[in-house]
BANU-155822 format. One line per field, with one value per residue (C-alpha): residue in one letter; residue number from 1; x, y, z. Coordinates in steps of 0.2 Angstrom, whole numbers. Layout:
N
resn <- A|...
resi <- NUM|...
X <- X|...
Y <- Y|...
Z <- Z|...
***
This chain:
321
resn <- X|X|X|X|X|X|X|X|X|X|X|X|X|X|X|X|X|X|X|X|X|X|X|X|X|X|X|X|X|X|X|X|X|X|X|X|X|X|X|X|X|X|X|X|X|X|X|X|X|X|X|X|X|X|X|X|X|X|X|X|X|X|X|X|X|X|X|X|X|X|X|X|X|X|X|X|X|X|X|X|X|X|X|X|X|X|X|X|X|X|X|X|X|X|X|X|X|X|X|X|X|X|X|X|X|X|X|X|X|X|X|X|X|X|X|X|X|X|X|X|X|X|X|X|X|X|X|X|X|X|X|X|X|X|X|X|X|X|X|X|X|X|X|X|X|X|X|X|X|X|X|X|X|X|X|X|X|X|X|X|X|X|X|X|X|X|X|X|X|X|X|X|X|X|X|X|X|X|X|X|X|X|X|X|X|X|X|X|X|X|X|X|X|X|X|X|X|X|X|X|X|X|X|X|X|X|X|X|X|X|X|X|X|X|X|X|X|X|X|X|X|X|X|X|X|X|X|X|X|X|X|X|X|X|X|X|X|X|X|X|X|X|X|X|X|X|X|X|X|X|X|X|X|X|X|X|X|X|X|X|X|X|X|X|X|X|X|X|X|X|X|X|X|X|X|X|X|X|X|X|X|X|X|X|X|X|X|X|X|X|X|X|X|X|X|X|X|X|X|X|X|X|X|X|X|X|X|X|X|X|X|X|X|X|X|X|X|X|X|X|X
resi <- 1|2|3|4|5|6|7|8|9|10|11|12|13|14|15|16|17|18|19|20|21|22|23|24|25|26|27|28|29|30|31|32|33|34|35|36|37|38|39|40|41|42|43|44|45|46|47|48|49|50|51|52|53|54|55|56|57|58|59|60|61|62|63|64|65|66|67|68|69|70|71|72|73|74|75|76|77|78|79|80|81|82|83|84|85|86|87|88|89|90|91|92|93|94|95|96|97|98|99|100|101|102|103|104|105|106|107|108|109|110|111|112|113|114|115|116|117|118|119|120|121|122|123|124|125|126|127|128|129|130|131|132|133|134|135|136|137|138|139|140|141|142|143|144|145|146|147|148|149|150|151|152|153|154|155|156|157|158|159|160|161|162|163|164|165|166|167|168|169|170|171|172|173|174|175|176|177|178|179|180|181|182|183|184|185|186|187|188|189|190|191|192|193|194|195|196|197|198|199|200|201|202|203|204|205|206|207|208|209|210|211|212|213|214|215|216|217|218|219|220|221|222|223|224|225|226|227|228|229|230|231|232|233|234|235|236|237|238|239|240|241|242|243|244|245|246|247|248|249|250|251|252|253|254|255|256|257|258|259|260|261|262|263|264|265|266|267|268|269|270|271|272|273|274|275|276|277|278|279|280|281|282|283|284|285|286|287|288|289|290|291|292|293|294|295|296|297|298|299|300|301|302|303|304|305|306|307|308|309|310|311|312|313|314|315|316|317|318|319|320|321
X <- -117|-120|-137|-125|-118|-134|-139|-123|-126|-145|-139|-128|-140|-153|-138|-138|-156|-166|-172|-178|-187|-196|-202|-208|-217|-226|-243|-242|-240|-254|-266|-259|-263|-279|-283|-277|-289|-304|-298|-294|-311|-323|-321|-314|-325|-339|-333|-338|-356|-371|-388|-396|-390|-400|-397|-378|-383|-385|-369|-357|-366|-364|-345|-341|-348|-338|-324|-326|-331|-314|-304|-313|-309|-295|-283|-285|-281|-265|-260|-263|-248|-239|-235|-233|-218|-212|-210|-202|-188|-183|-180|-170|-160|-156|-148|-138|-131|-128|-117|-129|-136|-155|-168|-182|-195|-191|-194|-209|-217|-209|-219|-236|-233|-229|-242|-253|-242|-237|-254|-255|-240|-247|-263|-255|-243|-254|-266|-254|-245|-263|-271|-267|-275|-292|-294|-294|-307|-317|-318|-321|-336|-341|-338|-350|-363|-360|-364|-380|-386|-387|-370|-359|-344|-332|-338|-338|-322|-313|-317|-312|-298|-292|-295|-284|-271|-273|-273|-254|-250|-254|-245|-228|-231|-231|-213|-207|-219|-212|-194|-198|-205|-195|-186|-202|-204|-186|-189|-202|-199|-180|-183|-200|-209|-226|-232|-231|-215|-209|-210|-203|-188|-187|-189|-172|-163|-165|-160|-144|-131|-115|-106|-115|-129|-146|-151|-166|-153|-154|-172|-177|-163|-173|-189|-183|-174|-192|-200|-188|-191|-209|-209|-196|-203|-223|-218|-207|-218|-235|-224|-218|-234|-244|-228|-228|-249|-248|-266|-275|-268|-272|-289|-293|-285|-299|-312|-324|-318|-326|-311|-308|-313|-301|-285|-287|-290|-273|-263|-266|-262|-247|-237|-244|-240|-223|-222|-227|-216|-200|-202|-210|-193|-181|-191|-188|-172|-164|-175|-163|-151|-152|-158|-142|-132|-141|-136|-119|-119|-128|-128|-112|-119|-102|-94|-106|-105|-87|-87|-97|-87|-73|-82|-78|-87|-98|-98|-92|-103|-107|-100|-85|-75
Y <- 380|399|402|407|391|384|392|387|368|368|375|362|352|358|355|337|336|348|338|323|334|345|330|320|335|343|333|336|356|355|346|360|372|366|374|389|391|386|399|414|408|404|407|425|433|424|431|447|445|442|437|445|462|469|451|452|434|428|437|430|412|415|421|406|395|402|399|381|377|384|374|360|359|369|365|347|348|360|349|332|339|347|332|321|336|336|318|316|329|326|308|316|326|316|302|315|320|302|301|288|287|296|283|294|276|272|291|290|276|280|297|288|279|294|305|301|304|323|326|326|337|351|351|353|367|374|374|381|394|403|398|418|424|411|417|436|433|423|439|451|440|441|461|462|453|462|478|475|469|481|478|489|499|496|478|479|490|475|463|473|478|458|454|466|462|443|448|457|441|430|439|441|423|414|416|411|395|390|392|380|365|368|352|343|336|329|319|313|307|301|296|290|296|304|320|328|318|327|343|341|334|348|359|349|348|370|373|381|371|373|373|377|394|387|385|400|411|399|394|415|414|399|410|427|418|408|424|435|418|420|440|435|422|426|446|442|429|440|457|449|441|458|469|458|458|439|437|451|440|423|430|437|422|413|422|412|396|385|384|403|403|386|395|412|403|392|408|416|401|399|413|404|386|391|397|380|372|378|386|368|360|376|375|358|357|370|361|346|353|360|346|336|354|353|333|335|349|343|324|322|313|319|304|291|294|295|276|271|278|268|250|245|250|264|278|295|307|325|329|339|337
Z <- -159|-162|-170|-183|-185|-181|-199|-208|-202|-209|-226|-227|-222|-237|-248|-247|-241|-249|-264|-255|-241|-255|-264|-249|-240|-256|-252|-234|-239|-247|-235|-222|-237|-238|-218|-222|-237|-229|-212|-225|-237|-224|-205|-206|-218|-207|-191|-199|-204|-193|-197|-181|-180|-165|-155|-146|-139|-156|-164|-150|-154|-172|-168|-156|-168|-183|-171|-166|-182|-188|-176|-180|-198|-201|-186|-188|-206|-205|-190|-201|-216|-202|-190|-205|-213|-197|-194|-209|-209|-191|-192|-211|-202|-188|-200|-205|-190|-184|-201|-207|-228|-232|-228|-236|-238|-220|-213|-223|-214|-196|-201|-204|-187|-177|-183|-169|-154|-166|-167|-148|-146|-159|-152|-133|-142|-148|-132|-120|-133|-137|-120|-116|-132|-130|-115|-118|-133|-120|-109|-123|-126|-107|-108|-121|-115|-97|-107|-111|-91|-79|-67|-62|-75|-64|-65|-85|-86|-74|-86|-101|-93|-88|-111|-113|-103|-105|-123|-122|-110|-124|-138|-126|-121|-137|-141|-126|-124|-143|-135|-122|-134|-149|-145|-142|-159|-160|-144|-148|-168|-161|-145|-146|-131|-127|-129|-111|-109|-124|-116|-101|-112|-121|-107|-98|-112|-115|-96|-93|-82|-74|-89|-103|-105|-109|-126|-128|-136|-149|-150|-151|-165|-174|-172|-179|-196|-198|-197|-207|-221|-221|-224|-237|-246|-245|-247|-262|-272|-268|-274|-288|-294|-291|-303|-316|-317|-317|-307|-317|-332|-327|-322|-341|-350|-340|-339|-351|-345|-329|-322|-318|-300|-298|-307|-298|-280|-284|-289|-274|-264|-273|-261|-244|-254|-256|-239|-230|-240|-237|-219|-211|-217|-211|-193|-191|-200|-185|-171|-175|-176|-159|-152|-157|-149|-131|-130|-135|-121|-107|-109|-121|-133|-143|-131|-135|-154|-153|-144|-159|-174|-166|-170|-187|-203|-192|-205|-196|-186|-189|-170|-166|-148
***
């Protein structure tokens, strides 16, 4: 497939689909929704307030604190309704490929079962695809403390010097890292293995061969329509709230109430709510998809399909010779 194609497939897929993923992902949105809050609430204002202002020791303790305390709390939690969304729409999506009927209450607890085994794959995604950016913040914090000892400034500036440009390597890395593993979650939810052997089946399967390019082309298109979504969705829902003055209003019409503080904090949730829910779905959705492309190219999975819709009463792939 084209990433074209790739995007024509998926909408068709939303079509038939759409309804049943929305309903069965809503609570899981809101348990990833849930992490964001208490990040965007809590940890980053944090970050920027210090009880010892004179003390640089205590500030970056304070910092790293705030830090681990926010990866604590709020990874586990956004990891929890993401592994379960993910779960769920990838084992959706592949019935529909295979040509086989929605089995939303068996998806569901296939989900529940696998979460353990997702879990372990975010958290090594994750690990790997920031390990660039953790380690730059880790050197800004050695720089800072290396200012206030007496060593060198060449010894300082290095260090400096190596944040910055771990920092750039993370950022440039992160892309590329995703591009890798975007068929992890497939494998793993359809062909049941482990987190590391996840990888390294994503890895294979994305590989160029003799007779086929590899599959990046595909996986950077994924990435840019999930990004073009979430400026369009989050941009769209937080510029049409704040022209039609709906928080100003919400925030008057309860103002004497004990709910005020509730209402306000759920309004402006609402854009990343919204957000969550449809770009989880579209991301994992398209990683399907793609996953289903690579096998039919590099393992003809096409064939062995085609030798099953030839049984009887086999109901007819989505796979084209």
């Amino acid at each position: 497939m084209t990433s074209g194609e790739l995007t024509d497939t998926a909408i068709a897929v939303y079509q038939e689909l759409g309804g049943i993923i929305l309903r069965n992902t809503a609570i899981p949105t809101l348990v990833s929704l849930s992490a964001i809050i208490f990040i965007l609430t809590y940890v980053l204002p944090t970050l920027g307030v210090t009880s010892h202002p004179n003390d640089l020791h205590a500030q970056l303790g304070e910092a790293l604190f705030t830090i681990v305390i926010g990866f604590g709390v709020g990874a586990p939690l956004f990891a929890l309704g993401l592994s379960y969304s993910g779960a769920f729409v990838t084992g959706l999506v592949s019935d529909y490929m295979n040509g086989e009927m929605p089995r939303p209450d068996f998806h569901a607890k296939a989900a529940r079962k696998l979460m353990p085994k997702v879990l372990g794959l975010v958290v090594l995604q994750v690990f790997t695809a920031m390990l660039g950016i953790v380690i730059a913040v880790l050197l800004i914090m050695l720089s800072a403390l290396l200012s206030e000892r007496p060593v060198s400034d060449a010894l300082d500036t290095a260090v400096g010097g190596c944040a910055i440009l771990a920092g750039v390597a993370g950022v440039i890395a992160m892309p590329l890292v995703m591009s890798v593993q975007i068929l992890a979650l497939p494998s793993i939810v359809i062909e049941k293995l482990s987190p590391w052997k996840s990888l390294k089946r994503s890895k294979a399967l994305m590989k160029s061969t003799r007779l086929y390019i590899s599959g990046y082309n595909n996986a950077w298109g994924i990435m840019f329509l999930v990004g073009f979504l979430i400026i369009f969705v989050y941009g769209g829902i937080y510029i049409t709230l704040g022209a039609l003055g709906i928080p100003e209003h919400v925030s008057s019409w309860l103002s004497n109430s004990p709910f005020h503080d509730l209402g306000v904090q759920a309004l402006n949730s609402m854009p990343w709510f919204l957000t969550l829910w449809t770009l989880i779905p579209v991301w994992c959705t398209t990683a399907t998809l793609l996953y289903y492309d690579r096998r039919t190219r590099v393992e003809g999975y096409d064939i062995e399909m085609l030798a099953k819709d030839m049984t009887p009463n086999v109901k007819q792939n989505r796979f084209e010779l």
